[in-house]
C-alpha positions in Angstrom: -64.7 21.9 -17.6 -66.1 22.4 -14.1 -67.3 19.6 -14.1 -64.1 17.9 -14.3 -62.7 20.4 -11.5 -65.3 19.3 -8.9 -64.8 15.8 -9.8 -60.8 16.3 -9.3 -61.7 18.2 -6.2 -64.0 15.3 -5.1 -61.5 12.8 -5.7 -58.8 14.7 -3.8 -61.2 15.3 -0.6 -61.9 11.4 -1.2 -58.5 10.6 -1.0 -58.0 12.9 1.7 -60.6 11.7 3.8 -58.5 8.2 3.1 -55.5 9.3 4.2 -56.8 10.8 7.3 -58.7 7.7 8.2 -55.3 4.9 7.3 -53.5 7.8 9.7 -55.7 7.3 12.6 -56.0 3.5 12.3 -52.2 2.9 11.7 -51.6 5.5 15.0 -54.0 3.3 17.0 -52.1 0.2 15.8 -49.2 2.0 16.9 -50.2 3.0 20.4 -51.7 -0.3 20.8 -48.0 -2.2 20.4 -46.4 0.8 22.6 -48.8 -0.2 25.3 -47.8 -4.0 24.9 -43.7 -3.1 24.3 -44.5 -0.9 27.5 -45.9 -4.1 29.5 -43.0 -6.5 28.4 -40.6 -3.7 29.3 -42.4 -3.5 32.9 -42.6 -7.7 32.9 -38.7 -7.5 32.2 -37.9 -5.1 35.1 -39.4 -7.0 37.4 -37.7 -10.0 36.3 -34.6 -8.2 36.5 -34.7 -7.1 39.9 -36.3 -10.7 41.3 -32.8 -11.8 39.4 -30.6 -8.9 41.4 -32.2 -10.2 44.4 -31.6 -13.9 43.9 -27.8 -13.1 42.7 -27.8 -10.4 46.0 -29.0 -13.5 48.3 -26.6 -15.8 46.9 -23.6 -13.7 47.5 -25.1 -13.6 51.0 -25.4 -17.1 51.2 -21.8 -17.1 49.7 -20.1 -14.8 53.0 -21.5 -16.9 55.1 -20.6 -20.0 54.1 -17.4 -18.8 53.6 -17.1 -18.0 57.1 -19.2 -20.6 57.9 -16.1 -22.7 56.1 -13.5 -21.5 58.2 -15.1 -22.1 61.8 -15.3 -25.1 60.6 -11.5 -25.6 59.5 -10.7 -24.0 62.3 -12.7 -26.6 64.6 -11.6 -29.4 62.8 -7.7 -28.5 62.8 -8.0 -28.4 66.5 -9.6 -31.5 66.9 -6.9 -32.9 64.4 -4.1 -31.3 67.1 -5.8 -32.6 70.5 -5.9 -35.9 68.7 -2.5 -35.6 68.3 -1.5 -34.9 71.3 -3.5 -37.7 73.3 -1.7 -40.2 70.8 1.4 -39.0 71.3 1.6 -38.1 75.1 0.0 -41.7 75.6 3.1 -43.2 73.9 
């Protein structure tokens, strides 16, 4: 009968010691793909805010060529009037 008990015991300090070890391997694992979530996360960001830059610099790029537009219209509707007015003061 002890016998038995100290093999039961054994067997549950065995499985124990099993448990313990599949714990500590599986919470490696786990840190392991928090560290590589964490770099993707970090990869992402920085992709996100080289993209809020770009979209930042375009809308830049947009004011100005809208203003850039107008001079122009402006410029050319002028030229469009003294041409005008040479034809029809020549006439």
């Amino acid at each position: 009968m002890v016998y038995i008990l100290i093999l039961i015991i054994g067997a549950l300090c065995f499985v124990i010691f099993g448990l313990i070890v599949n714990f500590k391997i599986s919470n490696l694992d786990f840190q392991r793909r928090v560290m590589l979530l964490e770099e993707i996360i970090l990869d992402m960001k920085s992709n996100l805010e080289d993209q809020n830059q770009k979209v930042k610099l375009s809308e830049d790029l947009r004011s100005k060529l809208k203003a850039s537009n107008e001079t122009l219209n402006n410029s050319i509707f002028n030229l469009n009037c003294d041409i005008f007015e040479e034809l029809y003061s020549k006439k």
